[in-house]
C-alpha positions as CSV (number, residue, x, y, z in Angstrom):
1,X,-147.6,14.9,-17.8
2,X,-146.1,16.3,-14.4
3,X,-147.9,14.3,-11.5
4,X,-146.2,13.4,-8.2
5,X,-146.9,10.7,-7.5
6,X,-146.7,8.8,-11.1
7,X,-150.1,7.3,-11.8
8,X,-150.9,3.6,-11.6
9,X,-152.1,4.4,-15.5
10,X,-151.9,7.2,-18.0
11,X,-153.6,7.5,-21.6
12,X,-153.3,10.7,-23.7
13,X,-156.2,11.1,-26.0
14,X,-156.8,12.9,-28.9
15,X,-157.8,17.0,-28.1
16,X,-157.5,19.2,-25.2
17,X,-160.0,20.1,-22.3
18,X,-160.7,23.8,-21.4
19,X,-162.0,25.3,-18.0
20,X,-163.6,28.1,-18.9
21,X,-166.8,30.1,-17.9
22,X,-169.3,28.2,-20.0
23,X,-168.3,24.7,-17.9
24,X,-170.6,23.7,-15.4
25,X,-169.8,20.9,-12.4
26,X,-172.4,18.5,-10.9
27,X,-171.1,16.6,-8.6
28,X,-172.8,13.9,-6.0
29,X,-173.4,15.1,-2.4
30,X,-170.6,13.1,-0.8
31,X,-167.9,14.7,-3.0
32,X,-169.8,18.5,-2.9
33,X,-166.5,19.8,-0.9
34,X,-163.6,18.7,-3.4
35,X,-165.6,20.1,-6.3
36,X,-165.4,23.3,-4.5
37,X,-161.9,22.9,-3.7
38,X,-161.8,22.9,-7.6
39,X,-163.6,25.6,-8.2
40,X,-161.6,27.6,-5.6
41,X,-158.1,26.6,-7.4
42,X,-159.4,27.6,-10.6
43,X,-160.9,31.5,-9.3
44,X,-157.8,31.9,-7.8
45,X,-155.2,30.9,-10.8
46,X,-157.8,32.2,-13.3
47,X,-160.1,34.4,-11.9
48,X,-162.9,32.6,-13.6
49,X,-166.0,31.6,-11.3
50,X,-167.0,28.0,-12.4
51,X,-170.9,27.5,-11.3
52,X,-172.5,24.5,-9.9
53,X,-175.8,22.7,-12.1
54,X,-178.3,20.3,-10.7
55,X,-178.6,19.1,-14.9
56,X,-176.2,16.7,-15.6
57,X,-177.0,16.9,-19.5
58,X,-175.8,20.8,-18.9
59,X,-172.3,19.6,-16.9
60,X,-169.3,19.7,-18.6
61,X,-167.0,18.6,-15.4
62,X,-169.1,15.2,-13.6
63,X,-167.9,14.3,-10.3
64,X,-169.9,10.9,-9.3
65,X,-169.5,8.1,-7.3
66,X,-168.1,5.0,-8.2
67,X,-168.3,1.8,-5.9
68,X,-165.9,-0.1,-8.0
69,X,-163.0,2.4,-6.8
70,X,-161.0,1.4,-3.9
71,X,-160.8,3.0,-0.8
72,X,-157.9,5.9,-2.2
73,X,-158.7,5.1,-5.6
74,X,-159.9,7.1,-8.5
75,X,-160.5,7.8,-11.8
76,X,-160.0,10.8,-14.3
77,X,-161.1,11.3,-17.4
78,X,-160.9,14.3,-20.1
79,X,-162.8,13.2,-23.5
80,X,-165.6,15.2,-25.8
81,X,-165.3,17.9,-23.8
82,X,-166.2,16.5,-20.6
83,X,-164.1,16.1,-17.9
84,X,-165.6,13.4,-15.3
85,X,-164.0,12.3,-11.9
86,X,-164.9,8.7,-10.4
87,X,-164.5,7.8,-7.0
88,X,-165.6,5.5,-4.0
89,X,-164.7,7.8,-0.8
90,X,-163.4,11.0,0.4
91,X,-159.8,10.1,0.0
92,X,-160.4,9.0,-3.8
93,X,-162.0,12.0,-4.6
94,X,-159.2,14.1,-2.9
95,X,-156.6,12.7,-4.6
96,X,-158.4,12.7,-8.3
97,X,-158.2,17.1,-7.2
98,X,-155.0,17.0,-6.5
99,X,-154.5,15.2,-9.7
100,X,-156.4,18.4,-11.7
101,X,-154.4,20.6,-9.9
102,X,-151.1,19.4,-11.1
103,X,-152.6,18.7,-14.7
104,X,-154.0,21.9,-15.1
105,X,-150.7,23.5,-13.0
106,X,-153.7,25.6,-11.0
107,X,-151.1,26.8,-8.4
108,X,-149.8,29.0,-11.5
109,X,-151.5,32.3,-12.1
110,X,-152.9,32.0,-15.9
111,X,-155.7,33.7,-18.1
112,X,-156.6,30.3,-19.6
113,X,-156.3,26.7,-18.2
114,X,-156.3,23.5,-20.3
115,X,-155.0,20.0,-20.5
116,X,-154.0,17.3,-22.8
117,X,-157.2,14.8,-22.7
118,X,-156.6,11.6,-20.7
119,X,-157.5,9.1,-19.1
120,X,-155.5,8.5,-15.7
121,X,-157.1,5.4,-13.6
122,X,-155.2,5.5,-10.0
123,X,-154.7,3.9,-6.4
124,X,-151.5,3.5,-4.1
125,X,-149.8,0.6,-4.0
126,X,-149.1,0.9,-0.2
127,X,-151.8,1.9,2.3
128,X,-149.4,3.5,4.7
129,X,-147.3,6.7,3.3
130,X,-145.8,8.5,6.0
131,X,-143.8,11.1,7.1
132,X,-142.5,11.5,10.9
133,X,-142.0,14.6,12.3
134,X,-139.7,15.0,15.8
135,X,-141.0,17.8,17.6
136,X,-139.1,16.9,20.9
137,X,-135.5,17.5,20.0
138,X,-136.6,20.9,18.4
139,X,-140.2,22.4,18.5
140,X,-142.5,23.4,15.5
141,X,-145.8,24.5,16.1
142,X,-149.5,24.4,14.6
143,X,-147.9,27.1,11.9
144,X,-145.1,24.9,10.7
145,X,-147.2,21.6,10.9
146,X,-150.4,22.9,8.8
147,X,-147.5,23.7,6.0
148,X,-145.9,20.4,6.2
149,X,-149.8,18.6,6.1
150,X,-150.5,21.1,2.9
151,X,-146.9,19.7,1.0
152,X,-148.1,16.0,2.4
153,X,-151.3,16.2,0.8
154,X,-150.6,17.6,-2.5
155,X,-148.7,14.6,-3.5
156,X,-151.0,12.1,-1.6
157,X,-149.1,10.9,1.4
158,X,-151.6,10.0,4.0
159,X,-150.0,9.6,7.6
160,X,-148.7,12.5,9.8
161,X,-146.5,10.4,12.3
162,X,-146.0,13.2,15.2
163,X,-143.0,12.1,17.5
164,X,-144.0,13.5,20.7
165,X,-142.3,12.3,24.0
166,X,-138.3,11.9,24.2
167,X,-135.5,12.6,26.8
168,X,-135.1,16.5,25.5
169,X,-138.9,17.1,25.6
170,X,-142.3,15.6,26.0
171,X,-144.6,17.8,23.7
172,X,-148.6,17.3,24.8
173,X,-150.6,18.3,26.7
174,X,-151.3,16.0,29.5
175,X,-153.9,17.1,32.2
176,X,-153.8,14.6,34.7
177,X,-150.0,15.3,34.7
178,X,-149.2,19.0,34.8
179,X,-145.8,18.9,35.1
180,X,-145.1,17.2,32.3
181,X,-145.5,20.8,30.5
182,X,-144.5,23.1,32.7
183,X,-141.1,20.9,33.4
184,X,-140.8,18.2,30.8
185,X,-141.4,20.3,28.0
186,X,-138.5,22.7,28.7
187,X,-134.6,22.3,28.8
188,X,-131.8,24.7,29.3
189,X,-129.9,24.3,26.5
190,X,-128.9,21.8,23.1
191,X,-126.3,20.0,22.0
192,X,-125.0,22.1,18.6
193,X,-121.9,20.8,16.3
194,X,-120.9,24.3,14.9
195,X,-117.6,26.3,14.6
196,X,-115.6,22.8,14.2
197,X,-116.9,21.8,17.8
198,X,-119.5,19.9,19.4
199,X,-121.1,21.1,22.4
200,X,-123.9,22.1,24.7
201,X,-125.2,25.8,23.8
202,X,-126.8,26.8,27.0
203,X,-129.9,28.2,25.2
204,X,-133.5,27.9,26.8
205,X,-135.7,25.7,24.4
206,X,-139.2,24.4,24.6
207,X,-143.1,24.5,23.8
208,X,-146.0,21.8,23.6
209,X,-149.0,21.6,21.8
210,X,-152.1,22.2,23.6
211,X,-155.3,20.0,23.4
212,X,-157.2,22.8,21.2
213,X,-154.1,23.4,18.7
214,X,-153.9,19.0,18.3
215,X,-157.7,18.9,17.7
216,X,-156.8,21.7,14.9
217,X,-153.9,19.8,13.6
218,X,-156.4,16.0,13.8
219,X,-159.2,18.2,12.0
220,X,-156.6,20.3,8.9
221,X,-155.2,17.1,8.6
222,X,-158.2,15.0,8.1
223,X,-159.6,17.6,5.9
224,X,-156.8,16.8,3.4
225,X,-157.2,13.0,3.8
226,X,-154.5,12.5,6.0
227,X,-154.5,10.6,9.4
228,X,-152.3,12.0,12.5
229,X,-150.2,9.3,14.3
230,X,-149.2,10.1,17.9
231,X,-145.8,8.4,19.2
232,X,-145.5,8.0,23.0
233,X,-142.1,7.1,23.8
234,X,-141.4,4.2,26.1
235,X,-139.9,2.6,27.9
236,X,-136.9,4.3,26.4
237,X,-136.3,8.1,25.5
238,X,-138.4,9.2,28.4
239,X,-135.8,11.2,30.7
240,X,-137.9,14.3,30.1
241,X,-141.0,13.3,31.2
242,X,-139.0,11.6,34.6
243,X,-137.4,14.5,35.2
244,X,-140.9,15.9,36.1
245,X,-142.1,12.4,38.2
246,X,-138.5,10.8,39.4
247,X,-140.5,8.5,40.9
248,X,-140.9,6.3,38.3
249,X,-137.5,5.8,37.3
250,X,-135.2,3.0,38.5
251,X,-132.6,5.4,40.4
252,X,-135.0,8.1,41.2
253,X,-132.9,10.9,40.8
254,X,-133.4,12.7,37.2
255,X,-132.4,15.9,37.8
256,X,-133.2,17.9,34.4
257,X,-134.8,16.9,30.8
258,X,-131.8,15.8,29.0
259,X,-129.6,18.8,26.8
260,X,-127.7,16.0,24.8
261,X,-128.7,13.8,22.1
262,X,-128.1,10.3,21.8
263,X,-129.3,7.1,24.2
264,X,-129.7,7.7,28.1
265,X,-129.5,4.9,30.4
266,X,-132.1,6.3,32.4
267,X,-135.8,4.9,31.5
268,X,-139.2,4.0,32.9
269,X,-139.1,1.6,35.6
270,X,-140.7,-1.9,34.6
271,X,-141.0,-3.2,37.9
272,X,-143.0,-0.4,39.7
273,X,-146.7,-1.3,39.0
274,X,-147.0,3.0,39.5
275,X,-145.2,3.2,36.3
276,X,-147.9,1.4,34.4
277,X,-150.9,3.6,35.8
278,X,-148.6,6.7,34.8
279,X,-148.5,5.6,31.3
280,X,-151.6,4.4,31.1
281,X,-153.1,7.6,32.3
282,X,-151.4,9.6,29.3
283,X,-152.3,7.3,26.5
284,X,-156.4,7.8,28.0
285,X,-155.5,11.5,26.8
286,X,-153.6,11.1,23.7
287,X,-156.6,8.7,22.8
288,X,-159.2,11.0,23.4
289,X,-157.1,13.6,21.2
290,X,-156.1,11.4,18.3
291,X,-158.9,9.4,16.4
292,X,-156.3,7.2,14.5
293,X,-156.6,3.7,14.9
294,X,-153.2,3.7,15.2
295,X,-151.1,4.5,18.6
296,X,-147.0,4.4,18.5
297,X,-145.1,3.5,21.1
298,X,-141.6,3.4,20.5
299,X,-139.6,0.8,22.2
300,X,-136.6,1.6,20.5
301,X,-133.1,2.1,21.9
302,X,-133.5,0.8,25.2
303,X,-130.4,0.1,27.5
304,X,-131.1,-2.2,30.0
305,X,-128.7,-1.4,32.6
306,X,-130.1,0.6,35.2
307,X,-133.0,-2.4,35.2
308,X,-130.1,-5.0,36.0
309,X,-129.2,-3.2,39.2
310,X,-132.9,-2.2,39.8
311,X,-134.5,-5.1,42.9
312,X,-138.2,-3.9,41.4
313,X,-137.3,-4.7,37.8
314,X,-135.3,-8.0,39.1
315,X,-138.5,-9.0,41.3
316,X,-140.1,-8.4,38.2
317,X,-138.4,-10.7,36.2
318,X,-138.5,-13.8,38.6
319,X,-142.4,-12.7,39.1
320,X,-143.2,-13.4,35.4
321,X,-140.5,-16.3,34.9
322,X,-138.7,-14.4,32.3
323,X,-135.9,-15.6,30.4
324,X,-133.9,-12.1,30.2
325,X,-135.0,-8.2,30.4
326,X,-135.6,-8.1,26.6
327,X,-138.6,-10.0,27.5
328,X,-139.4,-8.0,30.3
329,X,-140.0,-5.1,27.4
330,X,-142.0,-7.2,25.9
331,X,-144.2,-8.0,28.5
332,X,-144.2,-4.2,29.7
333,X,-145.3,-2.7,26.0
334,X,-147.9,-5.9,25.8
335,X,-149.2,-4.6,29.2
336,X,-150.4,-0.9,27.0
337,X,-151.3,-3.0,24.1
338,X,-154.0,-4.4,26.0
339,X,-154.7,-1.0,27.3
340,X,-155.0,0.6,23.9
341,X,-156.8,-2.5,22.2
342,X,-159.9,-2.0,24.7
343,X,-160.0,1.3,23.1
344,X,-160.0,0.2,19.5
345,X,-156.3,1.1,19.5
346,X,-153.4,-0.8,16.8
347,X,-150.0,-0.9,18.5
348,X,-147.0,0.6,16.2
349,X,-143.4,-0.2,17.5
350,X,-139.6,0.5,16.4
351,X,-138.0,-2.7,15.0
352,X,-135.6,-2.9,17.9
353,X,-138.2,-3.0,20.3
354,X,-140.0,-6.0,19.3
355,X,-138.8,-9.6,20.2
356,X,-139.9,-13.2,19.0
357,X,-141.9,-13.2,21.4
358,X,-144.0,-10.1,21.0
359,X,-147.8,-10.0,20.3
360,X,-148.1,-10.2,16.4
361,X,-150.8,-8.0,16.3
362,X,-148.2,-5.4,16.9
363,X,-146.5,-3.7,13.6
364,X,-142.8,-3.1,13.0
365,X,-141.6,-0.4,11.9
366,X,-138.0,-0.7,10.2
367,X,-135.1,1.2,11.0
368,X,-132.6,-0.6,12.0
369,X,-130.2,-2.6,11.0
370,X,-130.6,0.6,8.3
371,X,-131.7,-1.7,5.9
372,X,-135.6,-3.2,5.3
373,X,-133.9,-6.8,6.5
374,X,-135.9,-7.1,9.4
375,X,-138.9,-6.3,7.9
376,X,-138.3,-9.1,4.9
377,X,-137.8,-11.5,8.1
378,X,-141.5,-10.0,9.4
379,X,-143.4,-9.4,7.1
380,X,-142.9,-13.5,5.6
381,X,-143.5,-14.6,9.1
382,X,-146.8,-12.7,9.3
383,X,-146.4,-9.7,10.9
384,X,-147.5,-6.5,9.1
385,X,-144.5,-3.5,8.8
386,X,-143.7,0.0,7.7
387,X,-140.7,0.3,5.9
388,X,-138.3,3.2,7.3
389,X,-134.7,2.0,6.5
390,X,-132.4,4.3,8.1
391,X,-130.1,4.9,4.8
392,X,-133.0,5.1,2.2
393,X,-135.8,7.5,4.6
394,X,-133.9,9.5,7.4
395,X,-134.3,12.9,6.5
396,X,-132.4,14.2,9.0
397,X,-128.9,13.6,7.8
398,X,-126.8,15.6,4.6
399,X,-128.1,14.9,0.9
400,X,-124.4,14.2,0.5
401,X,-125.1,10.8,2.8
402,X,-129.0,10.2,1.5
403,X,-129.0,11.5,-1.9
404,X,-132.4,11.4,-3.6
405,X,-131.9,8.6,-5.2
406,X,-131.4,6.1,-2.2
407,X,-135.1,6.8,-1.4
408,X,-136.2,6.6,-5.3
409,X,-134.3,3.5,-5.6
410,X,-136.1,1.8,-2.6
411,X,-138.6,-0.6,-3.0
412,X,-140.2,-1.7,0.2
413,X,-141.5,-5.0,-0.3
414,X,-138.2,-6.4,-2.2
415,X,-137.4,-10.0,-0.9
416,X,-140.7,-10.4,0.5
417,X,-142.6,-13.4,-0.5
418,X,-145.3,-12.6,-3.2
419,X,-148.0,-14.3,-1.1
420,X,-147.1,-12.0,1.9
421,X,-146.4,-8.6,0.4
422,X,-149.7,-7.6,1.8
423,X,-148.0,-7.5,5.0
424,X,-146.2,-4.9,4.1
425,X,-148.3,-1.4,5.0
426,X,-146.0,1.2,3.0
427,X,-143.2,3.4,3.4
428,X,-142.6,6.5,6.1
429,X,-140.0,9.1,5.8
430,X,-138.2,10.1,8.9
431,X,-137.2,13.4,9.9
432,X,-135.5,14.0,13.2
433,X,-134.6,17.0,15.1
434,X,-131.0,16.9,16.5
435,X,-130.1,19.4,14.6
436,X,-132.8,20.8,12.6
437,X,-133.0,23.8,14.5
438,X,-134.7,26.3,12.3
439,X,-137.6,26.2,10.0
440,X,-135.7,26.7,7.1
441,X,-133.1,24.3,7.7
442,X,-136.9,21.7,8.3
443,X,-138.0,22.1,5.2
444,X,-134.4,22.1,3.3
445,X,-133.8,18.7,4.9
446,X,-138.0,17.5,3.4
447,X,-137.9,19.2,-0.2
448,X,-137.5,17.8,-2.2
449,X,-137.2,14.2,-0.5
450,X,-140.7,14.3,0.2
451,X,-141.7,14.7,-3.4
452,X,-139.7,11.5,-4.1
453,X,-140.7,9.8,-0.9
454,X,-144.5,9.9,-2.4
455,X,-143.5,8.7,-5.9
456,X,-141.7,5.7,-3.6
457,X,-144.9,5.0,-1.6
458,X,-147.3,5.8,-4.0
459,X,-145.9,2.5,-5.7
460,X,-145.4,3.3,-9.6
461,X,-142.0,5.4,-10.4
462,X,-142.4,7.1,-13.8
463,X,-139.7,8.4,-16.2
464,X,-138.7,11.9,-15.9
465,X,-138.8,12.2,-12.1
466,X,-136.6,15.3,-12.6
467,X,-138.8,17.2,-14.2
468,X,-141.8,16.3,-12.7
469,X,-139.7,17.4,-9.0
470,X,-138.8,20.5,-10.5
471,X,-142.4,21.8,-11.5
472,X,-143.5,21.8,-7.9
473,X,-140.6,24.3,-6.9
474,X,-142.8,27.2,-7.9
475,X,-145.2,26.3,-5.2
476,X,-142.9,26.1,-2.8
477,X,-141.5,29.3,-3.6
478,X,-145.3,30.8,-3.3
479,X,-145.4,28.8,0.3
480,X,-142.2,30.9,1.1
481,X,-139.9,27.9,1.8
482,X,-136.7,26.3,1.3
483,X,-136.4,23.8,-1.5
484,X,-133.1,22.1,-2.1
485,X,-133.5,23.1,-5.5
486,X,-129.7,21.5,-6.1
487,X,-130.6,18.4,-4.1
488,X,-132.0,16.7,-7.6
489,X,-128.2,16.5,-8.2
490,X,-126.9,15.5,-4.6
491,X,-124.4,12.9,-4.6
492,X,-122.5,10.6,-2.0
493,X,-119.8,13.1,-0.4
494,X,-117.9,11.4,2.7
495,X,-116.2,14.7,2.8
496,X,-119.2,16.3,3.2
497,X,-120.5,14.0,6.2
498,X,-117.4,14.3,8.0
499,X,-118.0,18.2,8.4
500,X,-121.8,17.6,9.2
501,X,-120.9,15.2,12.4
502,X,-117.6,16.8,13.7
503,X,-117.8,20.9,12.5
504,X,-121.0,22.4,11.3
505,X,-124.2,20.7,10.8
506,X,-125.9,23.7,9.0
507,X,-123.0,23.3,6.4
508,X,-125.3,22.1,3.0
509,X,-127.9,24.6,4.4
510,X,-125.9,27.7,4.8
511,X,-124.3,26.6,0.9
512,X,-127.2,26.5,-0.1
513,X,-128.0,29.5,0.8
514,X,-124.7,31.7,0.0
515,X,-123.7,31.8,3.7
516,X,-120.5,29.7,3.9
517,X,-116.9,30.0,2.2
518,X,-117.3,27.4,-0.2
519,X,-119.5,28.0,-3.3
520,X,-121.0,24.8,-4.2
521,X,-122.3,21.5,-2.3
């Protein structure tokens, strides 16, 4: 059995099922699309045509519905030469393919398929299994993203998170404010760490995605059961979008979207009321682009120095009989939460950015103190979390300082009470763009991790994770990208990390890939 995620249960039985051109499908109406998908992976591994039959006495593969099933839940059964598919909704039924496809290894060209019978009855554990993608720092297109969504959905993660505003870019279309594309989505150059020195390469960099090419992401993505998140930055991270509109910042003079990485001081103004209608008039468009419930808004890593020496921001303060400017956050994200609830919107925010006193309809997501700490604390005092610690689900950084095994290791509701685990959404990888500034060195830094984040947020780790990692590096060798095939064997290296931050942080790539002195990672 070689299924990413591990299934909540597997039974061999006695025989084999064959697909072959005497099997027939009848499937209800609701699930008529992923019996197709079927029969499409089968034509194309095998070259055999499998017909549809309005008879189910003439059937030998059943797909039906099943109101018993969960929402992602399904069942799978191969017995007396029938194989049957249960499921409640679109997403069950999805998964239960995706499930065939690895059990009959369909993305392999063969004359014959067949399988061990079984019977395999499956759900998630979490509801939330994410993956964030930063296309501010570096930009990846429609292209890029539909690949990432395909890998996503074959082992049944179910959130896109799309990171879309920061200081080195904003990344969206926004009509009502123009410039934020034609000057916040560009910079003239990027901080690089390469030839033993960190600095500024004065290279042009920038892109956005347009409203047609998001409503194409929103609609691949959905197709494959998976729901796109957009992140709107504030009131931190937002130098690129003020170098296009000043005017809204404390000091009123950002002169360029910002080349380095790291935290600026420079961030939305919270006591100019103009501020709040600027916002507010580019989450009405990323609403009307995005149909997820959910909406982020960042929050996190925000210095609060330029407001201490701002009069607005002070007036502010006294105006709203606030005890310090960390509340002044609060009451500045809870002014958009209000905004986005009237529009059937759930608030999502960085750990750092929420406060004691912010609204608990608001989730946490985890990141810092780079442990799930926080979201213990949360989660048993009723507020519902997504579990990103930064040492067990950033992406960005060497295998030598996340190995795979931190993220296989990590269990996100650990410590949390029993009677308040359902607080606890799920899991989200994180992969930031510093400096991932290719396409291969993306998807070095996500295969295999992905594989391993879904067996992690699926809910049910299985023996022989190895293996079952290495039979999906075939298919990405078909998708034509890079797999850190070696990565199943990464290890701590401080070594290693110390030559990421302070000499080349393409080193375990260009390894990998036969380009630097040394031989092995």
């Amino acid at each position: 059995m070689k299924i990413i995620p591990q299934p909540k249960k597997f039974e061999k039985i006695c025989g084999s099922f064959t697909i072959n051109q005497d099997c027939y499908i009848y499937c209800d109406k609701e699930f008529k699309s992923q019996a197709e998908r079927l029969v499409g992976m089968v034509l194309t591994s095998t070259g055999i045509n499998v017909t549809f039959t309005d008879e189910i006495d003439n059937a030998k593969i059943i797909f039906s519905k099943y109101e018993d099933c969960g929402d992602e839940a399904y069942i799978v059964m191969l017995s007396q030469d029938i194989l049957t598919v249960k499921a409640n909704t679109f997403s069950g039924c999805f998964y239960a393919v995706e499930t065939l496809r690895q059990l009959f290894e369909l993305d392999s060209e063969q004359q014959e398929i067949s399988c061990v019978n079984c019977y395999i009855e499956d759900r998630p554990k979490y509801v939330h299994r994410g993956l964030l993608i930063d296309i501010c720092r570096h930009f990846y297109g429609t292209g890029v993203l539909k690949q990432i969504i395909d890998i996503m959905s074959q082992v049944k993660l179910n959130k896109l998170h799309l990171h879309l505003s920061d200081d080195q870019g904003f990344r969206v279309q926004i009509d009502k404010y123009p410039l934020l594309n034609t000057v916040s989505s560009m910079r003239d150059g990027s901080e690089v760490v390469k030839n033993g020195k960190k600095y500024v390469e004065e290279e042009p960099h920038g892109g956005y995605l347009t409203k047609d090419e998001i409503r194409e992401i929103v609609k691949y993505a959905a197709e494959r059961a998976i729901d796109v998140i957009p992140e709107i930055d504030i009131p931190g991270h937002s130098v690129a979008a003020l170098a296009a509109y000043p005017e809204y910042s404390c000091a009123g003079q950002i002169a360029e979207v910002r080349k380095q990485w790291g935290i600026s001081k420079d961030i939305l103004c919270a006591g100019n009321d103009g501020v709040y209608a600027f916002v507010c008039g580019i989450l009405d468009e990323v609403c009307e682009l995005f149909p997820s419930k959910y909406i982020h808004l960042g929050g996190d890593e925000v210095p609060k120095d330029r407001w201490c020496n701002c009069k607005l921001c002070r007036e502010k303060l006294a105006e709203l009989h606030l005890k310090d400017f960390d509340e002044l956050q609060t009451y500045m994200v809870e002014v958009f939460r209000k905004h986005l609830e009237e529009k059937g919107k759930t608030v999502i925010c960085w750990n750092d950015g929420i406060t004691d006193t912010t609204d608990k309809k608001i989730i946490s997501q985890v990141w810092k103190p780079f442990t799930n700490k926080d979201g213990i604390k949360d989660a048993n005092n009723g507020r519902k979390v997504i579990m990103s610690p930064f040492f067990r689900t950033y992406f960005d950084y060497p295998y030598a300082m996340t190995p795979l095994s931190k993220t296989l290791r990590f269990k996100p509701d650990k410590g949390v009470k029993k009677v308040n685990r359902a607080n606890v959404l799920g899991v989200e990888g994180c992969l930031w763009t510093e400096y991932v500034d290719s396409v291969d060195k993306l998807f070095f830094n996500l295969l295999p991790r992905v594989d391993v984040l879904s067996e992690c947020a699926w809910g049910y780790r299985g023996r022989s994770i190895k293996k079952r990692i290495q039979s999906r590096f075939e298919i990405y060798d078909k998708m034509n990208v890079v797999c850190n095939k070696s990565g199943l064997r990464s290890k701590r290296n401080i070594r290693l990390i110390n030559k990421f931050f302070k000499k080349n942080a393409n080193i375990e790539l260009e390894r990998y890939l036969g380009k630097g002195k040394e031989k092995t990672l």
